[in-house]
N, C-alpha and C positions, 0 to 999 in steps of 0.2 A: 382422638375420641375423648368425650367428655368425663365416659366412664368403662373402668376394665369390664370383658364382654362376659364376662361373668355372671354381670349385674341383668345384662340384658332379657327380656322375653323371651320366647320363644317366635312370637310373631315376630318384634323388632328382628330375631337374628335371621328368620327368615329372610325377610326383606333386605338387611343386608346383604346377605349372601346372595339374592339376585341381581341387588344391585353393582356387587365386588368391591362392595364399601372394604370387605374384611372376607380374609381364606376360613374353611374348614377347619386348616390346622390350628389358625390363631385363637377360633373359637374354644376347640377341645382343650389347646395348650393353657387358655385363661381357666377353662371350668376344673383343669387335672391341678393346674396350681391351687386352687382356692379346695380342692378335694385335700391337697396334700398341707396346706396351711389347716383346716378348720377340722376335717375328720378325725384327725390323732386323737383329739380331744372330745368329741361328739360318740364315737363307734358307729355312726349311723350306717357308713357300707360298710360291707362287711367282708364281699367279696370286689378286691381292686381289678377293674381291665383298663385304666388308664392306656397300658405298652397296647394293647389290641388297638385301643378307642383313636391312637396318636395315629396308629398306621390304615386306622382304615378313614381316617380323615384326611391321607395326602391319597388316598386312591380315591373318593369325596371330591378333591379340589381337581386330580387327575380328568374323573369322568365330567366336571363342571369346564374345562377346558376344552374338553372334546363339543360340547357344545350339546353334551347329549341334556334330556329334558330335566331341570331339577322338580324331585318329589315335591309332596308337603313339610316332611321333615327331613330337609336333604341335610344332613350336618349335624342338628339340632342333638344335643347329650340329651340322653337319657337314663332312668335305672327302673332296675325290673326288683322286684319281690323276691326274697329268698324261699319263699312258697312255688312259685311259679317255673316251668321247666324254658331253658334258656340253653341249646345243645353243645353238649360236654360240659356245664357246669353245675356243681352240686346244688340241687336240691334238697334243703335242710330241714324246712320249718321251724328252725331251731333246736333239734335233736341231733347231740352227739351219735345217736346210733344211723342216723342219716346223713352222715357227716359223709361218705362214701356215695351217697347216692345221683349219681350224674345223671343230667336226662338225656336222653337218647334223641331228641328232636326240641322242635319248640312249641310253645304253646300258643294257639292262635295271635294271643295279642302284642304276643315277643316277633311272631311272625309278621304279622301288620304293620309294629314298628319296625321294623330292618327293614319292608319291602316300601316302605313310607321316606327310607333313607335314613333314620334316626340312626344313633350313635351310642351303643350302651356301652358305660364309662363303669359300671359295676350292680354289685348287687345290694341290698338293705337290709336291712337286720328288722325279723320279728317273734314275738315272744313263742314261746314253746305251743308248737299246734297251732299258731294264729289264734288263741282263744284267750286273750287274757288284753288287758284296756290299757296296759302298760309294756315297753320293751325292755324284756330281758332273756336269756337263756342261758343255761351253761355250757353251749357251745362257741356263742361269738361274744357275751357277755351283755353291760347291761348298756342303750343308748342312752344318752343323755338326752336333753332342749337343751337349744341353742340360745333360750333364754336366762337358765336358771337352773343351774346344779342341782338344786333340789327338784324341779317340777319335772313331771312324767311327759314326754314326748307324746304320749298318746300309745294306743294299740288298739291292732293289730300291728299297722303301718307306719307305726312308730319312724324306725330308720326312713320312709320317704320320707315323711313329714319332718324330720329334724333336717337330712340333707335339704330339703326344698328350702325349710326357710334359712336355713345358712349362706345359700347361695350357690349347691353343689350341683348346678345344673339345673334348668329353668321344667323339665317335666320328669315328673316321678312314678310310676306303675305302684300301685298297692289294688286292695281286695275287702269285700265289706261283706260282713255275713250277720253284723250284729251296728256295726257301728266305726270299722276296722279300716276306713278312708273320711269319715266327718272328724270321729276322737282325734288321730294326730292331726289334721288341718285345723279342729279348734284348737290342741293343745300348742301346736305352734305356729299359728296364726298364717294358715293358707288358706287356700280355697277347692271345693272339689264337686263332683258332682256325683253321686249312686245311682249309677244307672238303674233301670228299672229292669226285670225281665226279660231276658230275649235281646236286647239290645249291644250288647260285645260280647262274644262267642269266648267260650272260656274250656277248658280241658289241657289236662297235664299226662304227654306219654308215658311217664316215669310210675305215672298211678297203676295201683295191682289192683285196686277196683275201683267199681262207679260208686260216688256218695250215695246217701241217702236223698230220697223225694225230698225232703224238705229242704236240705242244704243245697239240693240242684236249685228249688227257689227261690230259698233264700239270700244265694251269696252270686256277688258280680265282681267284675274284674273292673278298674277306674285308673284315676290318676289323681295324684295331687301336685297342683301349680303356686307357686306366688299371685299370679292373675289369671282373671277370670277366662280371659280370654287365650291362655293357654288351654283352661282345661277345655275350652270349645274346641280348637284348633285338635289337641290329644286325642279328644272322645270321637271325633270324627275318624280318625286313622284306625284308634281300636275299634270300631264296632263294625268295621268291613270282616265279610262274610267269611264262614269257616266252616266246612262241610261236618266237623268232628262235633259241633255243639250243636242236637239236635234243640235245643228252644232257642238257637238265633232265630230272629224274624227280618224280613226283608222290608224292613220300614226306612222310608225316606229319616234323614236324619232332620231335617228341619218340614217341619207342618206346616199348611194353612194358618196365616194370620189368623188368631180370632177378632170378634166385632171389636171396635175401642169404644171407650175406656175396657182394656184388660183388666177385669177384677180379681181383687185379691180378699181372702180371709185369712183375719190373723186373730191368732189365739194368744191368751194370757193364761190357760186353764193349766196349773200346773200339779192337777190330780192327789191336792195335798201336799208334793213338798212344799217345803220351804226358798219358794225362788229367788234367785238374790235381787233385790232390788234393780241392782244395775243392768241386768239380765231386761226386766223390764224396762225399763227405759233404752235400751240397746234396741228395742223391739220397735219401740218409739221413733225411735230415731231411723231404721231402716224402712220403715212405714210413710214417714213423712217424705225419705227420701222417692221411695215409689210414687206416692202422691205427686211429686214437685214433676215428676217425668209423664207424665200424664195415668198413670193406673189408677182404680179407684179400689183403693182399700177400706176393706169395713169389718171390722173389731167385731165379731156374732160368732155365734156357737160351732163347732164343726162338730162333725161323728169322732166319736171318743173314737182312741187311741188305745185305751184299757183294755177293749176284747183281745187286740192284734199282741199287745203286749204281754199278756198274760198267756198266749196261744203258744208265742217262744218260748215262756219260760214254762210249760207242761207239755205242749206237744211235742215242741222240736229237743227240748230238754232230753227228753227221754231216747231222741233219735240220734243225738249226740253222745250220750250217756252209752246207748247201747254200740256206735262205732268209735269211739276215743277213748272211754275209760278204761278198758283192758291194755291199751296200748299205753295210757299214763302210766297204767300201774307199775309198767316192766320196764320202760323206756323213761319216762317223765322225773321231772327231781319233784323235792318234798314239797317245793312251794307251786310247783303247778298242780299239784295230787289236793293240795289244801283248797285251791282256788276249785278245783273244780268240783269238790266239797260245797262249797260254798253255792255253788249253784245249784246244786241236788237243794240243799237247806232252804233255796228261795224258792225253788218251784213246787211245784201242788203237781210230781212226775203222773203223767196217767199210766194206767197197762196199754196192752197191746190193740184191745176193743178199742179202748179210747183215744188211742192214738189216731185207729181208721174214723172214728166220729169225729178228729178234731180236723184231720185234714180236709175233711166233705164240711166242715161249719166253718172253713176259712172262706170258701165262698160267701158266705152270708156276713162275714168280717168283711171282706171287701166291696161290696157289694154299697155299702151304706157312703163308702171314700169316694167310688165311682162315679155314685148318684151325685155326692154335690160336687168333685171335680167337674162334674159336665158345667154346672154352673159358676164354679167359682173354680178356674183352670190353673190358680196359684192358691196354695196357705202359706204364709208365714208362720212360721213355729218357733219355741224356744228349743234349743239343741240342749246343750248340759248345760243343766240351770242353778250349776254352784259356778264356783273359779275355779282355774286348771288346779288338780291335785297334783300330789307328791308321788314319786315313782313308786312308793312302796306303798301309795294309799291302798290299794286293795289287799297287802299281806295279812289282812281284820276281817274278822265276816262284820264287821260293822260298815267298814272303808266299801269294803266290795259292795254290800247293799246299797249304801248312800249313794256309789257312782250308778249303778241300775236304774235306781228309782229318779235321778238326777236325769237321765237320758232316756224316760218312758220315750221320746219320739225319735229317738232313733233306733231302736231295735223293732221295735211293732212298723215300723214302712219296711224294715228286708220282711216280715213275713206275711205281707200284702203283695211283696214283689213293687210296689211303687218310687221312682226316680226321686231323689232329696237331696240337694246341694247345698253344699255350707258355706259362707265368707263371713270372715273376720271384719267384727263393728269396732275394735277398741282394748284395752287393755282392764283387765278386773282387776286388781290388788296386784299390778303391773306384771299380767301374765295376760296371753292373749285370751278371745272372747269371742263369740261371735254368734247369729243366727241361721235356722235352716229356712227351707222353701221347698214347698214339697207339691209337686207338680203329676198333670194325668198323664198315663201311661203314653213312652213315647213319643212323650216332648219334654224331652231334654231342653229342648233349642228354648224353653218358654222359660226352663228355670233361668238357664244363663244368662236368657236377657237383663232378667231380672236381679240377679248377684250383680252383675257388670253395671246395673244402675246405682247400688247401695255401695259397690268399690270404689265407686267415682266418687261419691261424698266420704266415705270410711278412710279412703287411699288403701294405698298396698304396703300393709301391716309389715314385710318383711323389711319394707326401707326403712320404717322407726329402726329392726334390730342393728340393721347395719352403721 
């Protein structure tokens, strides 16, 4: 083989593995070496099942002997979220006081993967609550990028995104309520896609209650890959059906063509920041590359982004506020108690009245994204429109503000509830970079095509690392 299967796909390992290019075992035995070479130094898992992941890959090559049928992910490593319930293993969120808390069953998309044949090698590290754009906690400690000691891996999903692009296995489970599966994919240069509503059934047995309205629509269950065409091949497995998640919907995964040329709008409008130059021209560049494939992209106005944005940060602000901030306060360290400070300081919180007028005017927020998705079934958007920061960029309510106001488009699409995929264009003051695309409800299948076109001219940012 030309190269350890480490390196490989998840498609590529697929098709080996039907063809008997290569066993189960040799697959896990490549991705558990390069876990136990690169994570010492990373922390990105957090929790190791290497010894489970070895043996249930000879009972994998066992039943592939038997001749019985292989899955989509018959073999294929995987890792699940330290947020997510995975049965008998702790669910942390990254709270020592959760350090005890195993869950009792598994959680839809842990279930999808196992009945899809996947192989989960371990679990990922992310920051305390899942609520902070950087990984750290003082339970499993702080993840590194696999880039650069100093730059922040991203967060939530930090620990995927740093094992992704290291190589610690070709598909990663993470979770997006804000930003919490594009952040580490740009910060270290993958690729992923946010689902939109309804689309992968999500719930944890291990939960003593249901979230809040808002967090049920705003936050999805995803993956992030090295290639695009992982996260197609993932999102398909996860988003089969799960009786526990009453807003799954029973949508074919892949839609009706639409007419050709596929059009696309793409925005420069970056609401006042200061975008960095290369940021645009990045934008440029994934544009032309659409063009060259046949889409007809056109640089015009879209419906602002500002209302959805500013919706988060006083409606749902407030629904956050009133189910995690009791829980910081007693559980949380000084630096998540601070951050979340920091979000009180940026939002305009409403009361209780306001709260019910904001969620009835989020209609009227989506409502304007809808009207011209009908017509333009793709946007091109700038994702975070500095360079990847430093892991302690937000310990400032300066840092913390700049990364907000930096990523207006990613947190206003979780509270649309609309689908947004990110892939890496290049490297910015040589840390990775990248663009989103933000596609109408329940076509996923339109963003993919579309990343899978801009990767083919970008290539896959994790082989510069390697």
């Amino acid at each position: 083989m030309s190269s350890p299967l480490w390196r490989y796909s998840a498609v590529a390992l697929r098709e080996g593995l039907l063809n008997r290019t290569f066993s189960v075992l040799e697959v896990v035995q490549s991705v558990t070496e390069r876990l136990y070479s690169e994570n010492p130094s990373l922390n990105a898992i957090v929790y190791d099942y290497s010894e489970q992941a070895l043996e249930a890959a000879r009972q994998a090559d066992a039943r592939i002997a038997r001749g019985e049928p292989q899955r989509m992910l018959e073999g294929v490593p995987v890792t699940v979220k330290v947020n997510v319930d995975y049965e008998g293993t702790p669910t942390t969120n990254g709270l020592p006081a959760m350090a005890g808390n195993n869950a009792p069953g598994h959680s839809p998309i842990v279930q999808n993967l196992l009945d899809a044949g996947a192989i989960v090698i371990g679990k990922t590290n992310t920051p305390e609550f899942s609520m902070r754009l950087t990984t750290d906690n003082p339970l499993h400690g702080r993840t590194k990028s696999p880039w650069d000691d100093r730059a922040s891996p991203g967060g939530s999903s930090g620990g995927a995104g740093a094992a992704c692009a290291a190589g610690i296995g070709p598909i990663h489970h993470g979770n997006d309520i804000a930003g919490s599966l594009r952040f580490p994919a740009s910060c270290c240069g993958c690729a992923t896609v946010k689902p939109g509503l309804g689309r992968v059934p999500a719930f944890n047995p291990s939960a003593l209650a249901e979230r809040g309205l808002l967090s049920q629509l705003m936050s999805v269950q995803g993956t992030i890959c090295r290639e695009v065409r992982d996260v197609r091949l993932a999102m398909q497995v996860m988003s089969q059906s799960d009786p526990r998640d009453p807003w799954w919907a029973p949508v074919p995964f892949f839609g009706p063509q639409p007419k050709d040329p596929i059009r696309v709008a793409m925005t420069k409008q970056s609401h006042g920041y200061p975008i960095h130059p290369e940021i645009v021209r990045s934008l440029d560049r994934a544009a032309a590359s659409l063009e060259a494939a046949g889409y007809r992209v056109d640089e015009i106005d879209v419906p602002t982004i500002k209302d959805a944005a500013n919706a988060w940060f006083s409606v749902a602000i407030l629904e956050i506020k009133e189910s995690l901030d009791p829980v910081a306060r007693e559980h949380g360290s000084q630096t998540i108690q601070n951050i979340f400070d920091y979000y009180y300081q940026m939002a305009e919180t409403v009361d209780y009245q306001g709260y019910m007028q904001g969620i009835a005017q989020r209609s009227a927020i989506i409502r304007p994204w809808n009207e011209f998705l009908s017509e333009y079934p793709l946007v091109l958007t700038p994702f975070l429109m500095r360079p990847t920061y430093d892991f302690d960029y937000d310990e400032s309510f300066e840092g913390c503000k700049d990364l907000f106001d930096s990523a207006i488009y990613s947190y206003g699409m979780n509270y649309m509830g609309l689908p947004a995929g990110f892939v890496p264009t290049g490297l910015i003051e040589d840390r990775p970079s990248g663009v989103q695309i933000v596609g109408q409800r329940f076509r996923e299948d339109l963003i993919l095509d579309a990343l899978e076109v801009i990767e083919q001219d970008s290539g896959v940012m994790a082989q510069q690392l390697w």
